[in-house]
Every structure is written in structure tokens, then in C-alpha cells.
C-alpha positions in Angstrom: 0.0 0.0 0.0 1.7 3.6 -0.9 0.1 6.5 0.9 0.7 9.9 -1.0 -0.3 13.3 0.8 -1.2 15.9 -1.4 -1.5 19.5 -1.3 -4.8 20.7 -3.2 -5.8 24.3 -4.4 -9.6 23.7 -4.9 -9.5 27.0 -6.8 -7.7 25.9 -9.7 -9.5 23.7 -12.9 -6.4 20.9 -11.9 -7.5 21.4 -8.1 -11.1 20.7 -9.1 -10.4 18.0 -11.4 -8.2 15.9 -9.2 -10.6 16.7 -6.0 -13.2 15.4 -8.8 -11.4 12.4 -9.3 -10.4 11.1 -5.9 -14.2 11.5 -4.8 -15.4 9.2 -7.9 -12.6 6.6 -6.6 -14.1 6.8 -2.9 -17.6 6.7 -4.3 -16.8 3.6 -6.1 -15.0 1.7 -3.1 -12.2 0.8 -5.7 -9.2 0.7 -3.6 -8.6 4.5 -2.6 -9.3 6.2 0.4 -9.1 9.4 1.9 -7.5 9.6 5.7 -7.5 13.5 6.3 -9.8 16.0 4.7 -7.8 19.1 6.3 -10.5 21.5 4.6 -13.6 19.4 7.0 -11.3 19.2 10.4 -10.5 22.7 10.9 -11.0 23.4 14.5 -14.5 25.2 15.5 -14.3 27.5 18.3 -17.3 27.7 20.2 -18.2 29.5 23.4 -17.3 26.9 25.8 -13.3 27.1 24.2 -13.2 30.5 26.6 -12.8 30.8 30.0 -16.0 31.8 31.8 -14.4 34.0 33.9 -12.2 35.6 30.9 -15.8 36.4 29.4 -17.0 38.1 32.5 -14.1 40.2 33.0 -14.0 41.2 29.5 -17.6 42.5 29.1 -17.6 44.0 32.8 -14.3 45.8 31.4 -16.8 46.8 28.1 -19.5 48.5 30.0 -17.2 50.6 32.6 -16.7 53.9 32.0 -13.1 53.9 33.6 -11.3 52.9 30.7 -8.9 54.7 28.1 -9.4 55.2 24.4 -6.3 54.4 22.4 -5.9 55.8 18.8 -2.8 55.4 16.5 -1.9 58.8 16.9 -1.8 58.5 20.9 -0.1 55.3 20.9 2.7 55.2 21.9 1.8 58.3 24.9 -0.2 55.8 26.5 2.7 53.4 27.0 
């Protein structure tokens, strides 16, 4: 057996036409198969990946009025 990992621009007509072509040998159960789909496993961050307490102190910080505006022109005077 001979794995082969491939790079694929799905953009591009050869991108589409090999993509094309591995899922008709899939389909067919002829031998070929695909271990890692890198474009379907991309990590999804929901709302449980932050820290409750992060959250909190975040949007408290939000809604307080003693906070400081900084601009790019007052940058680097507020370091």
C-alpha cells in the first residue's frame, strides 16, 4: 500500500479535477481512500473554548466607563 499526501488548491481547474477524481474513486470503493480531509477538520471554536471567567471580566471591562481610548496617533503616549 503507498500513501501519497497531497497538497490541493480547490480554486484551480487541476485542483477541481483531481478533488473530482479522488471522490469518484471513494464513491466507487475501488481501492482508494481518503485519511484526512484538512478542509472538513479545521478546528471550531465555540463559546465553551473561553474561560467563563475571561468572558465576564472582558464584558464588565466593556461596560465601565473607567477605561482609556487608544488611537494610532496616541499610541505610543499611553505606553
Amino acid at each position: 500500500m503507498t500513501t501519497i499526501t497531497l497538497k490541493i488548491n480547490e480554486r484551480t481547474k487541476a485542483g477541481k479535477a483531481i478533488l473530482s477524481l479522488l471522490n469518484f474513486f471513494t464513491s466507487k470503493e475501488v481501492g482508494v481512500e481518503i485519511l484526512k480531509n484538512e478542509k472538513n477538520n479545521k478546528k471550531i471554536i465555540d463559546e465553551n473554548t473561553y474561560n467563563p471567567e475571561f468572558v465576564k471580566m472582558v464584558l464588565d471591562a466593556s461596560k465601565s466607563k473607567n477605561r482609556t481610548t487608544v488611537t494610532s496617533k496616541n499610541l505610543w503616549q499611553s505606553i
